[in-house]
Structures are given as C-alpha cells and as structure tokens.
C-alpha positions as CSV (number, residue, x, y, z in Angstrom):
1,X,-62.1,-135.9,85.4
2,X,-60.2,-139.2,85.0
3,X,-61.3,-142.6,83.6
4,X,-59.9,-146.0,83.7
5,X,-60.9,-148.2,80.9
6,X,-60.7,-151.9,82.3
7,X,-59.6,-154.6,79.8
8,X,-58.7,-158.5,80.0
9,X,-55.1,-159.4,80.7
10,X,-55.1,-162.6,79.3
11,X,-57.1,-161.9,75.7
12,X,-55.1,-159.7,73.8
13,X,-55.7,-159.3,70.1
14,X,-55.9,-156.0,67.2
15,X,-59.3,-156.1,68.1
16,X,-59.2,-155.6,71.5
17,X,-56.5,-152.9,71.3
18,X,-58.1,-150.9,68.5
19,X,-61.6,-150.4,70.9
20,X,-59.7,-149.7,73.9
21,X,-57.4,-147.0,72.1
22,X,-60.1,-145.8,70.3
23,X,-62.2,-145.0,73.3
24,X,-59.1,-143.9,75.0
25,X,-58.5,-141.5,72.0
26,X,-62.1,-140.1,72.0
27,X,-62.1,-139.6,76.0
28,X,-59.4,-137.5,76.1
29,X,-60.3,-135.5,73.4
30,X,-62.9,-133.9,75.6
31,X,-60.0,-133.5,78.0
32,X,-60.8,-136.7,80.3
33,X,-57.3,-138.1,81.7
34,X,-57.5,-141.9,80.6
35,X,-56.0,-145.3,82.0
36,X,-56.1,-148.4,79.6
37,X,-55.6,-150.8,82.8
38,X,-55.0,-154.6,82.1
39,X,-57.3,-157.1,85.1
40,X,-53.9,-158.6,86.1
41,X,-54.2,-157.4,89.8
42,X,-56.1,-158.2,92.8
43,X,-58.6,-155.0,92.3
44,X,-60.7,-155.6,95.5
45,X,-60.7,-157.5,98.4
46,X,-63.0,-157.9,102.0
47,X,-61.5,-157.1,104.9
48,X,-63.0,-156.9,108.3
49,X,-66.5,-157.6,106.6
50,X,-65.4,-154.1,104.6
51,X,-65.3,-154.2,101.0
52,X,-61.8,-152.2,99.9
53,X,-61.5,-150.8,95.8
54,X,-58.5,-149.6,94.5
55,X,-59.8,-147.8,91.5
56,X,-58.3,-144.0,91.3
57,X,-61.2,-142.7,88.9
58,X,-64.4,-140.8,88.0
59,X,-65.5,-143.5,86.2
60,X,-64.9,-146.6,84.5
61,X,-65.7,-148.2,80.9
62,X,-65.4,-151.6,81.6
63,X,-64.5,-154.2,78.4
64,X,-63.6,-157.0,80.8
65,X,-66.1,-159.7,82.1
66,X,-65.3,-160.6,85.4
67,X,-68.1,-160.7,87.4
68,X,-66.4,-160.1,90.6
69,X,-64.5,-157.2,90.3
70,X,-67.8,-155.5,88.5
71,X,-69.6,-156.1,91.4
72,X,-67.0,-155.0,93.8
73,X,-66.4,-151.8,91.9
74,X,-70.2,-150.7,91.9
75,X,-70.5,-151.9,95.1
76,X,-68.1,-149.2,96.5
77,X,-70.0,-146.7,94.2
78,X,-67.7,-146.5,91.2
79,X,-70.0,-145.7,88.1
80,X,-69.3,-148.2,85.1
81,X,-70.5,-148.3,81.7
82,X,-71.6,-151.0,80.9
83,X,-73.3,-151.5,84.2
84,X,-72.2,-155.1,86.2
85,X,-76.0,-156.4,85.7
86,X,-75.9,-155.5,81.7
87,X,-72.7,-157.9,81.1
88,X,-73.9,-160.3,83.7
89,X,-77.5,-160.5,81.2
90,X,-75.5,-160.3,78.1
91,X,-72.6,-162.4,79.1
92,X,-74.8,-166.0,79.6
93,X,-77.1,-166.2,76.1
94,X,-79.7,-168.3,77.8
95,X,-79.5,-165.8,80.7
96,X,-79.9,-163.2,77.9
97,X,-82.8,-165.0,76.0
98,X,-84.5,-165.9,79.2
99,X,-84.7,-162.0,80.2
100,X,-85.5,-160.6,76.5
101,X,-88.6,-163.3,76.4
102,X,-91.6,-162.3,76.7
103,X,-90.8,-158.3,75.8
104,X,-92.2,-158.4,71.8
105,X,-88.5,-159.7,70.9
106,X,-88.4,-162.0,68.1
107,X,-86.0,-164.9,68.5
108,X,-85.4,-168.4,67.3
109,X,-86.6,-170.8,68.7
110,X,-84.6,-171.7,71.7
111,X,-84.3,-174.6,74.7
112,X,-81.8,-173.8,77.7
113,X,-79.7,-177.3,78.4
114,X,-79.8,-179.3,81.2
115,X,-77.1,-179.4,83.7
116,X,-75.2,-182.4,84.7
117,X,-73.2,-182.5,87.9
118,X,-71.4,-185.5,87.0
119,X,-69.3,-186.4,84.0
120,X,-70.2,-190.1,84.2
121,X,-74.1,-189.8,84.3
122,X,-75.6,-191.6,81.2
123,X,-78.2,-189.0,79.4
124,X,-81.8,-190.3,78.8
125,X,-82.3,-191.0,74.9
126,X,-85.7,-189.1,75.9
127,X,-83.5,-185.6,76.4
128,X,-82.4,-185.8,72.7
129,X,-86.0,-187.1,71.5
130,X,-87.8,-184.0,72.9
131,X,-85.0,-181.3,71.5
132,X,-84.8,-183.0,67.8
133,X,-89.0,-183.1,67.9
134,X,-88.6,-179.1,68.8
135,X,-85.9,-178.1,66.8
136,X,-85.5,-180.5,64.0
137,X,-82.3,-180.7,62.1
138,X,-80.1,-179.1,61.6
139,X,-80.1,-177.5,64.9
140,X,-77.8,-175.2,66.6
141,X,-76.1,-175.5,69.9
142,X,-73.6,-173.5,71.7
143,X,-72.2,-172.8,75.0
144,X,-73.9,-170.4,77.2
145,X,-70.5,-168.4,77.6
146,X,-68.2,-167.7,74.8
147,X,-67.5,-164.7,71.9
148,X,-66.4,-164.5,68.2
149,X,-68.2,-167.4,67.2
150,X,-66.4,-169.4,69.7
151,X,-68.6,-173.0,71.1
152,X,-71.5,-172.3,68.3
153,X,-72.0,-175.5,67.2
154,X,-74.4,-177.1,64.1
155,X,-75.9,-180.6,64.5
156,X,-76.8,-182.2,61.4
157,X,-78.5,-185.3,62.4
158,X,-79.0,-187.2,66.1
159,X,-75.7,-189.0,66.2
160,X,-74.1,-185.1,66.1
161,X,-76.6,-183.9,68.9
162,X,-75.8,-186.7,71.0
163,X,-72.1,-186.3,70.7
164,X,-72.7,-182.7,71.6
165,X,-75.2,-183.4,74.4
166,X,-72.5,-185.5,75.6
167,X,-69.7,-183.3,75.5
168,X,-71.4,-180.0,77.1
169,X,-73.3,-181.9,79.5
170,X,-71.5,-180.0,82.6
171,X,-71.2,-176.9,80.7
172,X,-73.8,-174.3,80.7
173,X,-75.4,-174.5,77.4
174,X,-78.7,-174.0,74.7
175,X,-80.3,-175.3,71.8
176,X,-81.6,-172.8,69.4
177,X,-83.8,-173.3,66.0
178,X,-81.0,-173.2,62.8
179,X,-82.2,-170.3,60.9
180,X,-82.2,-171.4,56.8
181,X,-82.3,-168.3,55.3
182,X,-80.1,-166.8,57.4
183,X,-77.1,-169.4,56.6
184,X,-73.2,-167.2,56.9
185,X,-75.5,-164.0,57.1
186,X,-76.6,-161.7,59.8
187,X,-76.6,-158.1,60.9
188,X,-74.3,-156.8,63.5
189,X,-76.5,-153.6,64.9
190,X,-74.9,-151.1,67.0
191,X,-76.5,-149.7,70.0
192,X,-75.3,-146.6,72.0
193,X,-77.7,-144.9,74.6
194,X,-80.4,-147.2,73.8
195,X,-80.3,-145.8,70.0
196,X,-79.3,-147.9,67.3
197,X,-76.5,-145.6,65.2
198,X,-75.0,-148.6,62.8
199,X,-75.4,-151.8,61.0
200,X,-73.6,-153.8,58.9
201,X,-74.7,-156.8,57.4
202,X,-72.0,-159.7,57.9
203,X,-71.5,-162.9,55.4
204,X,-69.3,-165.9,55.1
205,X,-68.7,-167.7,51.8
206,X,-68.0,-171.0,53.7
207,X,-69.4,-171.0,57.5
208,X,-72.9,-170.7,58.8
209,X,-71.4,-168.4,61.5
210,X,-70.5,-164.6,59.8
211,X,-68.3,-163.5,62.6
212,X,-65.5,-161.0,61.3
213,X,-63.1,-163.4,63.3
214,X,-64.0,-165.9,61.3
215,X,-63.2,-164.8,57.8
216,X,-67.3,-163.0,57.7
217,X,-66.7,-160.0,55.4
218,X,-68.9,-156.7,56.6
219,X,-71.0,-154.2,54.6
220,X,-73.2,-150.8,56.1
221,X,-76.8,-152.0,56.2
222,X,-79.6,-150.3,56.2
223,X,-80.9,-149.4,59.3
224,X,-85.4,-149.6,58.7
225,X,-87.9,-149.3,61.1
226,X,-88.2,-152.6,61.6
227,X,-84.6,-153.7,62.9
228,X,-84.3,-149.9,64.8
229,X,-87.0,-151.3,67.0
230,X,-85.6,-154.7,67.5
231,X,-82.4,-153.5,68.9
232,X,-83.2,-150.6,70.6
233,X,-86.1,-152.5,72.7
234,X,-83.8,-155.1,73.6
235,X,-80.9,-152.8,74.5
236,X,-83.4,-150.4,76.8
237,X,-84.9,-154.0,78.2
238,X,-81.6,-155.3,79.1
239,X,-79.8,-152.1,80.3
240,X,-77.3,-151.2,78.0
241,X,-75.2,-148.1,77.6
242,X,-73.7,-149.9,74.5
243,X,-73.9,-153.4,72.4
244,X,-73.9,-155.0,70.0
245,X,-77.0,-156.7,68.6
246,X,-76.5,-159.7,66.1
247,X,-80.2,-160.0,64.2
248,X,-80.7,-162.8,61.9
249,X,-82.7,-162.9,58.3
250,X,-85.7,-164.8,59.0
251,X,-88.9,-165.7,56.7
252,X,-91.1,-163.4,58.2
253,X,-89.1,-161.0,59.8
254,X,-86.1,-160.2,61.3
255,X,-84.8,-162.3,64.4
256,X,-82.6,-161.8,67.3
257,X,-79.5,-164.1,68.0
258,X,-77.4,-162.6,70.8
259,X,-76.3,-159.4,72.5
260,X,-72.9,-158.8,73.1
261,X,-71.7,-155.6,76.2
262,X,-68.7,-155.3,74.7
263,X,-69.1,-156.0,71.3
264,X,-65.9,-155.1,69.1
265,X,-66.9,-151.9,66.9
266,X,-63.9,-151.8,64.7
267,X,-65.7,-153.9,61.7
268,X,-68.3,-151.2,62.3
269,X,-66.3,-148.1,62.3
270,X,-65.1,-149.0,58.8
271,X,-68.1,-150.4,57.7
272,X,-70.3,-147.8,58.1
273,X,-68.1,-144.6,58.5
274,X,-69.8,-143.9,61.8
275,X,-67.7,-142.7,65.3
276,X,-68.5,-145.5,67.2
277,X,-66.4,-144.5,70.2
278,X,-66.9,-141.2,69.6
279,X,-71.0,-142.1,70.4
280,X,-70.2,-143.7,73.7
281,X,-68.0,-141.3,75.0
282,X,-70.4,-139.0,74.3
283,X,-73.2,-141.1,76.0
284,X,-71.4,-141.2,78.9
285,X,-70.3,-138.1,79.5
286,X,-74.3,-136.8,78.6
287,X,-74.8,-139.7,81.3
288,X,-73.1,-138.3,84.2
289,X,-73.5,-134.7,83.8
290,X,-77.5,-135.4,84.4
C-alpha cells in the first residue's frame, strides 16, 4: 500500500513537521510506502466537464485545509482521513457549534456574527446592545477561521466590542460567553476512532487563552466519565477519524470550546506518554481493511 500525507506549503513550523514525521514514521512501520507532500501544486483540475486527480496513493491523511483540493480528491474516490466534510465542520467554529447544538453538547454560550458586505456600512448601536445584554462582559470574540489561539479575542467593556464589531465586520465571526473559571485553563482531549485516548490539561500564567503556542504549559489529565462522553459524542457527531477537543472548566460541568481536524498531538505525546500517531495509523488501517 502507499500513502501520501498532505500538508500546507505555506505554514511550516516544529509542530507541523513533528506530526507529519511522526505519522510518516508510524505508517511505515507497518510497511506502508509514505509521501509527506507539500499543497504547492495544482492537484486537480476540470477538464471537459471531467474532474482529473493526480494523487498516486491508497490513501491519504490529509493535515491541510483547503477545501478544494479535499473535495476534488474524494470526489475522484481517493479515501482521506480526516474526511473533506469533518475539516469543512471543524474548520469554521460557528459552522462547528451550529452542527454540535442541539446533540446533548455543552457549550458556552455562543452568537454567530453578522456579515457585512461592505466595509463602509455604519453598524446599528442596537447589534452591540443585544450581544452585551446576552453575553455580558467580558466576552469573547473570535474569527470563525483561525488555529493556535490565532483571532480569539476578549472584550472588556462596549467601547472594546465595538472596536471589534467594527473590525471583523466582513470577516466571518462569533461571540461566545467568557468562561470565569476557566481563565488560561482548559483541556486539550484527544480523539482517535471516535474514542478519547488522551488529555492534558493546558494553563497560562499570563493569557486567558492556554494554547501551547502561546507559552500554555501542558499536564496528563485525567480522563472521567464525564469529559470521555463529551468528546467522544461530539467527535462521532461531527465525523472524525481524529481531533482534538478543547473542553473548558465550567461551574457545573465541563464545556466545549472548539474542535480542531488536525489538531497538533506533539504537546500530547509528551504529556501523556500515549502513541498518538501510532493510534491513527492504527485506526486507519483497522478502517480500510473493513
């Protein structure tokens, strides 16, 4: 058998080499030939209303998010793990909230943005009265698309929520309930199969966000009932070969945040001494010899 592994050309970073390699390493340890190909070429096109591929492989693990060349690629019957609609859910947070509502997931409270078409359209005062009355302060707003903590934003007050209203006002975006007890502190759960095999709890001394990319420091967590359930009914829900689930400390209980299709699992792997890759290639493998 051979695999490609698709990653991004233009986001290159330890972190994206280590999970590539590392998957790499574990696939062909069971003897799978395996590509670690950058999306720097023109991978499909149409021609004569006929859909042409150029992907030489059994299957693919793709760590990329264009949305094109997923499609294409499944289109023309090439197997991928994660699957194009599982990134597509994951990869737009209001998309992802939308489809994990009501499906018994906890999650903060959270209001997709309006979209503007045009940069010079005053907003109504009304639009920031209705999410301040829901939301209260602070609050937390972020871009729909984005990863490592990247365009999460907190709004202290209304003259910050305006400013931010303003400035995302043509960019797909949410507004989400700021989570007090869960300040610089959340748990990063790993998902493989639609079983969660890891956690690790993440904190920051000096951000509310406790991405590892932003200086958040991780320790193994202990994987109860409780959190077991979160993750692995959200992962079946949405589709997921693998994830990462980020779960926040709420007062009554544990809520969900976001779920990430190619979440790094390096943090994890050290963190909790568990095979990460080693658990997806096995997945798949289980995957396509059934």
């Amino acid at each position: 058998m051979k695999a490609n592994i698709i990653v991004n050309a233009f986001f290159d970073t330890p972190a994206t080499r280590y999970q590539s390699s590392r998957i790499k390493e574990e696939l062909e340890r069971r003897k799978i030939s395996t590509c670690i190909i950058k999306n720097d070429f023109f991978g499909a096109e149409i021609d004569g209303g006929k859909l042409k591929e150029c992907m030489d492989c059994d299957f693919v693990v793709y760590l990329d998010k264009d949305k094109y060349l997923s499609l294409a690629l499944e289109k023309s019957g090439m197997k991928l793990f994660n699957s194009h609609s599982a990134i597509q859910a994951c990869d737009d947070k209001a998309l992802c909230a939308i489809n994990l509502a009501n499906c018994g997931v906890p999650m903060p409270r959270t209001i997709p943005g309006l979209l503007c078409y045009d940069q010079s359209s005053p907003l109504p005062p009304e639009y920031a009265d209705y999410i301040e009355s829901r939301l209260g302060y602070p609050l937390v707003v972020k871009r729909c698309f984005g990863s490592l903590g990247k365009f999460v934003y907190r709004a202290d007050d209304r003259k910050a929520l305006e400013s931010f209203m303003e400035e995302l006002k043509c960019t797909p975006h949410l507004y989400q309930q700021y989570i007090e007890e869960s300040a610089g502190r959340d748990v990063r759960v790993t998902v493989v199969g639609g079983k969660a095999i890891a956690a690790m709890e993440r904190k920051s001394c000096g951000d509310f966000r406790s991405n590892i990319g932003l200086g958040g420091k991780g320790a193994k967590y202990e994987l109860d009932g409780e959190l077991r359930n979160l993750c692995e009914r959200a992962a079946n829900i949405l589709k997921l070969d693998y994830c990462g689930i980020d779960v926040l400390f709420g007062k009554d209980g544990y809520l969900l945040c976001e779920v990430n299709s190619n979440a790094f699992f390096g943090g994890s792997e050290s963190a909790t001494g568990v095979n990460v890759a080693a658990e997806f290639v096995d997945h798949i493998l289980n995957t396509l010899s059934n």
